[in-house]
N, C-alpha and C positions, 0 to 999 in steps of 0.2 A: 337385449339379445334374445332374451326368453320369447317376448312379444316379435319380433323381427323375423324369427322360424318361425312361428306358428303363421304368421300372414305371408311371409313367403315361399315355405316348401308345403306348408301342411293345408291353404287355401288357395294358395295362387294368385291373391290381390282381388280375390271376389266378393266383393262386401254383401253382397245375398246371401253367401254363402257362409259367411263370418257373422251375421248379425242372426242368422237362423241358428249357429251354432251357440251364439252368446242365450239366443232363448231358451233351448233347450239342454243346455248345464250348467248345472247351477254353478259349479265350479270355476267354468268358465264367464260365468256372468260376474261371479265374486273377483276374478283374476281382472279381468277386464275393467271394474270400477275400480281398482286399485290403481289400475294401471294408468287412466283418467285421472287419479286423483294426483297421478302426479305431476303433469301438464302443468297447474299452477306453482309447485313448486321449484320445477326447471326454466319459468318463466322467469319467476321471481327471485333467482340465484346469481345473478349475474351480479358486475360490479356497480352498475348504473342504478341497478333497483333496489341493490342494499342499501345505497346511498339515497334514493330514493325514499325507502320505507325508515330511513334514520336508524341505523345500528348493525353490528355486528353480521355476521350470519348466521352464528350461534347464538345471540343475544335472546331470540325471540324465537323458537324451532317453531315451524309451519302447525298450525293443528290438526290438516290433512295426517300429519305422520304419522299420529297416533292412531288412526283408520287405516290407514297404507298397510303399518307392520302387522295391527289384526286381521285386515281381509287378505292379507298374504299366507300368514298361517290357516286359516280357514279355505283359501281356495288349495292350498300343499294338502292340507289334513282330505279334504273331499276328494282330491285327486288320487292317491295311492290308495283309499278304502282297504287295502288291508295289513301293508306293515307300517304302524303309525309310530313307532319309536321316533324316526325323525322331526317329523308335525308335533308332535307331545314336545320333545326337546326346546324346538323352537317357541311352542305355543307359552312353557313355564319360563323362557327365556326371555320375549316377551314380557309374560306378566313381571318377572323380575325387572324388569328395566320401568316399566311403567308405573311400578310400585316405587321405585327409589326414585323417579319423578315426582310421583306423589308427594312421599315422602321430605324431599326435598321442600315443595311447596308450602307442606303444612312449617316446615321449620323457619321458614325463611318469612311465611307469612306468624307466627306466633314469635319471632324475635321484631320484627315490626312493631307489632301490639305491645309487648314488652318496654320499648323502648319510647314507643308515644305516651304508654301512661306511666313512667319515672315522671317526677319532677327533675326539674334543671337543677343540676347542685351547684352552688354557691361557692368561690372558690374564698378564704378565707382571707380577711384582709390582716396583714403584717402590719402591730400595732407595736416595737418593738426597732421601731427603724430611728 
């Protein structure tokens, strides 16, 4: 929708006019590669190419996503220049979520490790039958 105003009341479908505007702010240039980045993952959402790519739609989150939500707060933060409480908000919001991804990985990857270097236990055999 964001994208949809801006090309249609705020340029009028004129792509000279819209590609000159993406060179000269940078905000707009950060908004805009965000906005690209998401082309692949509207592609690939579908029921055909879940099925396709083998698993879930959650199973695998896109890695575009984790560029999508920074360059979003970065083009919000550059945009309003000067009440940033909301950009801030969302920027430690962000890092919050990306951090418990983290997070997540390193636990998920060290109970992995854990569990290849156990030995197999022996189950005991019943000598009393």
């Amino acid at each position: 929708m964001h994208f949809t105003t801006y090309l249609v009341f705020d340029k009028i479908f004129d792509v000279h006019e819209i590609w000159k505007d993406i060179y000269k702010r940078p905000f707009i240039t950060v908004g805009f590669l965000a906005f690209t980045l998401l082309i692949p993952l509207a592609i690939t959402s579908t029921a055909g190419w879940i099925r396709r790519l083998g698993g879930p739609p959650l199973a695998h989150p896109a890695p575009c996503n984790l560029h999508q939500c920074c360059l979003g707060v970065i083009h919000y933060y550059w945009l309003v220049k000067s009440a940033v409480i909301r950009p801030l908000f969302y920027a430690a919001l962000v890092t919050l979520l990306l951090a418990w991804r983290v997070g997540d990985w390193l636990l998920r990857r060290r109970r992995a490790a854990l569990a290849s270097a156990m030995p197999p236990q022996r189950t005991p055999i019943n000598v009393s039958q």
